[in-house]
N, C-alpha and C positions, 0 to 999 in steps of 0.2 A: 543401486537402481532406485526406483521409485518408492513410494506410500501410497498404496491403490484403496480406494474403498468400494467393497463387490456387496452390492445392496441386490439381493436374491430371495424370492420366496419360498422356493420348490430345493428344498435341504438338501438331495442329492445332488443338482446341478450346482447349487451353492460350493459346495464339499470340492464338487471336482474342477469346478473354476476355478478356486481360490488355490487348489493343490497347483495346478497345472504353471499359476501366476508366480505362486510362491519358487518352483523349481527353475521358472525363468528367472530367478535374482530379485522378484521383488518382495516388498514387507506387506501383506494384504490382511487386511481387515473384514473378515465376511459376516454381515448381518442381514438376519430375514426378511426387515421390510424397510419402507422410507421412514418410517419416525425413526427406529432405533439408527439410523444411516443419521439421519440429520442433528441426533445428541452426536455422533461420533466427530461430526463438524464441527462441532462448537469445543469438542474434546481437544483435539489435535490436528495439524494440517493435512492435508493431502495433495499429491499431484493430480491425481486423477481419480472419478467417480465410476464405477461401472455399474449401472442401474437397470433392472430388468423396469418397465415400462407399468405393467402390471400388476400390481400388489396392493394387498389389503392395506388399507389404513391410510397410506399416500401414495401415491403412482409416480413413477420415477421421473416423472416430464415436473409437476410440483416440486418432487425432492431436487432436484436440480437446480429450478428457481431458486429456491430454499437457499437450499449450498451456497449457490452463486451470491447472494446478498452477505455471507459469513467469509467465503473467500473466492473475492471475484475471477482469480487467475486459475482456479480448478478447472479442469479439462474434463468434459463428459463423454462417454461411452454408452449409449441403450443398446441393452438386449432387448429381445420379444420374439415369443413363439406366435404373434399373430399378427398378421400378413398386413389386414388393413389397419391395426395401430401404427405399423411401422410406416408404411403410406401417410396416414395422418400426423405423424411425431415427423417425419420427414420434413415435410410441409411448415409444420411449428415451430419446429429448431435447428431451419435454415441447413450450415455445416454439418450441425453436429453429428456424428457417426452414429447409425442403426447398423447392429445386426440381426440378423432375423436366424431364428433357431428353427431347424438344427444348424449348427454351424460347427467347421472344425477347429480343434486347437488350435491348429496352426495360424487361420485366418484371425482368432480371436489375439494371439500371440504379434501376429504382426499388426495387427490396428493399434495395439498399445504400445507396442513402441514407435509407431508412425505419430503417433498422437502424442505421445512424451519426447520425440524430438523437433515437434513445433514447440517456440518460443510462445512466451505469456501471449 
């Protein structure tokens, strides 16, 4: 399967995303905020980013940016539990997928694999 990187700040959502990722077949990397996400970039590739939107330090709309100049063909993912970020992230980043929390496994289950089987 894939190399996911789930950039979370809230550790239990963190915890259960990354479980739920891991038991669909992929290899996931969960870190608390956009910096430690963005050393992870320059560590090792990734397929895909999943970045909660919100977080101290860098917000996952910059971490993205970020990524995207280290490896252009990375696929991004935002979550966000607030309603008008996603509205505006919407707007910002054209395609890119939001979800908006609460959201279910399942839904989160099938955007990443709708999203890892688009081409670069």
């Amino acid at each position: 399967m894939a190399r996911i990187l789930l950039a979370e700040d809230d550790t239990s959502m963190r915890e259960f995303l990354a479980r739920a990722l891991e038991r669909n077949g992929h290899e996931v990397i969960a870190v608390p905020d956009g910096l430690a996400a963005l050393h992870e970039v320059h560590e090792r590739p990734f397929e895909l980013l999943i970045a909660d939107i919100v977080m101290p330090g860098m917000d996952g709309i910059e971490l993205s940016h970020q990524a995207n100049r280290v490896n252009a063909d990375l696929k991004v993912l935002f979550i966000t539990g607030f309603a008008a970020v996603a509205m505006n992230a919407r707007v910002e980043m054209g395609e890119t997928k939001v979800l908006s929390k609460p959201f279910h496994l399942r839904e989160l289950v099938d955007n990443v694999d709708r999203i890892l089987s688009v081409g670069p």
